[in-house]
N, C-alpha and C positions, 0 to 999 in steps of 0.2 A: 709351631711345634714345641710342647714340651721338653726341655733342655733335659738329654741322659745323662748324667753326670754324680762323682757322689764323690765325697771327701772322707779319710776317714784317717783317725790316730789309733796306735796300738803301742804300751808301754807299758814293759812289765821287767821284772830284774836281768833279761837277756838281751832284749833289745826296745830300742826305741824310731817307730816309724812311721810318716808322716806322707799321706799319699793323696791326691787327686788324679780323678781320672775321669774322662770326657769320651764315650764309646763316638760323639759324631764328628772326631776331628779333620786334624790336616797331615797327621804324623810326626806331631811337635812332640819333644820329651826334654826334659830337665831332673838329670839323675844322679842323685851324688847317693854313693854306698860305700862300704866297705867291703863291699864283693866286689873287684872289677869284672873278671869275668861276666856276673849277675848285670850288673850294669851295662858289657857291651848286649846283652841277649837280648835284654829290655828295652833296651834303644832299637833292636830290630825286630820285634814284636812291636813294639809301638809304632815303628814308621808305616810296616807292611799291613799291619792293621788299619793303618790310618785312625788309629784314637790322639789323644792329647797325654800325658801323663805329668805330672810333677810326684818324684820321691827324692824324699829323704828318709834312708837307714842306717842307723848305726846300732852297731851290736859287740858281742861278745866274740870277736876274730880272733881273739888274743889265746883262743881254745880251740877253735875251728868255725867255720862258715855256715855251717850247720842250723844254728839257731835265726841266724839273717837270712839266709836263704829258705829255710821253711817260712819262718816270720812273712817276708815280702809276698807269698801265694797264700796265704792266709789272709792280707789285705787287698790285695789287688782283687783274689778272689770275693770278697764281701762288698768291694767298690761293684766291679762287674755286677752282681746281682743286685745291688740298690739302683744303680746307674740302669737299670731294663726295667726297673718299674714292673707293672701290670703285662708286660712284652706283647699289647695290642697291637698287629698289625705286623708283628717281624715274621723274619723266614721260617727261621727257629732252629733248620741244620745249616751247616756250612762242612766244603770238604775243601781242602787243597795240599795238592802234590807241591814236592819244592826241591829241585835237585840243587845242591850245593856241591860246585867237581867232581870228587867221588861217592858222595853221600846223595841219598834220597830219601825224603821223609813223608810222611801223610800225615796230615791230622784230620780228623770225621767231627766234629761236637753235633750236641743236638741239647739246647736250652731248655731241656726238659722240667726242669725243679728237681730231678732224680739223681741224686752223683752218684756217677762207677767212672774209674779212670782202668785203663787198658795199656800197658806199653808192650810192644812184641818187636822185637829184636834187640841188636846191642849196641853197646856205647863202647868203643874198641879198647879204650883205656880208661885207667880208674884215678886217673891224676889229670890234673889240665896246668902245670905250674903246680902253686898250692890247691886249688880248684878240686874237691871231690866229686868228681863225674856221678857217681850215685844220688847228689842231693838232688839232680833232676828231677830223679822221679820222683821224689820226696815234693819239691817246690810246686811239680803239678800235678800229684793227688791233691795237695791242699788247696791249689787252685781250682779244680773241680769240687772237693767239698763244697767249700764256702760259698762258690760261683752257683753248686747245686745245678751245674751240666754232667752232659757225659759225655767222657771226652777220650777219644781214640785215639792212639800214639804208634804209628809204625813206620819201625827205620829198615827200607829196605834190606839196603847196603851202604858201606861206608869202611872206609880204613883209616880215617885220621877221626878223631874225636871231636875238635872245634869244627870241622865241616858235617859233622851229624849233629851235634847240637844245633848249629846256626841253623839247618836246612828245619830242624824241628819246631824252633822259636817261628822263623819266619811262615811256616806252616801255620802255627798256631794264629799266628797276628790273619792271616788271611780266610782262616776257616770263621775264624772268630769275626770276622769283619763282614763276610758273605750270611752269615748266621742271624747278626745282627739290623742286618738291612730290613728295611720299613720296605713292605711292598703295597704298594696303594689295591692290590687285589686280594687283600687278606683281612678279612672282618673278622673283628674282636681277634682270639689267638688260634694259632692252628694246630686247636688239638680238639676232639672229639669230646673229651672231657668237658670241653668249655675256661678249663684253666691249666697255666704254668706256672702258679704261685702259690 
């Protein structure tokens, strides 16, 4: 089988970052950022997804998170879409529920090449630490741009903010992993059209 995989650099005067990404791994990651926050979410997308990931980001925190945190779904997202190739033979949707103690999230994708990102409900606070709870949304619309899915975000309910986000990442690693899977009963890609790219 053709190795999913794609490497990619992005540097420009806000930040500088450095990603591989492997959609058929074991849930390995090696993550050095200047988000920590960014960095614990990625580390749990990546494990629950079971991909592989290597980043390095370093940006402009010395003003806010803002730029590293959009930056990093700008990459990962265009990794994602190189790393699926011609997407012969995958699911193409993935769904999964993720309850984190008080929090529950859903995420729906469907790898369609069409991006619309959806988020429907809230994030209880707008601070995590220094951590701007907003950029979320920001880091995965640009993950759905680039990835060119579409990608559905719904938080039940929740009253602490690190357990709605985590419950959200971890959703995503697992929609995105179910989405991704090669099903030996699906010739060429499954769409009517005849393509997803």
């Amino acid at each position: 089988m053709e190795k999913r995989q794609a490497d990619k650099i992005r540097e420009t005067q806000e930040t500088q970052i450095r990603l591989a990404f492997n959609i058929d791994g074991e849930g390995r990651s090696d993550l050095k950022t200047d988000v920590p926050f960014m960095t614990h979410m990625l580390d749990l997308f990546t494990r629950h997804g079971l991909f592989d990931m290597t980043l390095e980001a370093r940006g402009d925190v010395e003003i806010d998170d803002h730029h590293t945190t959009e930056d990093i779904g700008i990459v990962l997202g265009s990794a994602l879409q190189e790393a699926l190739g011609d997407k012969k033979g995958i699911r193409r949707y993935g769904s999964a529920f993720v309850p984190m103690d008080d929090a529950l999230a859903h995420v729906v994708v469907d790898l369609s090449n069409r991006p619309h990102f959806v988020l429907r409900g809230e994030i209880p606070h707008r601070k995590l630490g220094t951590f701007d709870t907003e950029l979320i949304e920001e880091f995965l619309w640009k993950l759905a741009l680039e990835a060119r899915i579409n990608l559905h975000v719904n938080v039940h309910y929740g009253t602490n903010a690190h357990h709605v986000i985590e419950a959200v990442f971890k959703a995503l690693g697992r929609a995105l992993d179910e989405a991704t899977q090669l099903d030996p009963r699906v010739k060429g890609v499954p769409s009517t059209k005849g393509s997803l790219s």
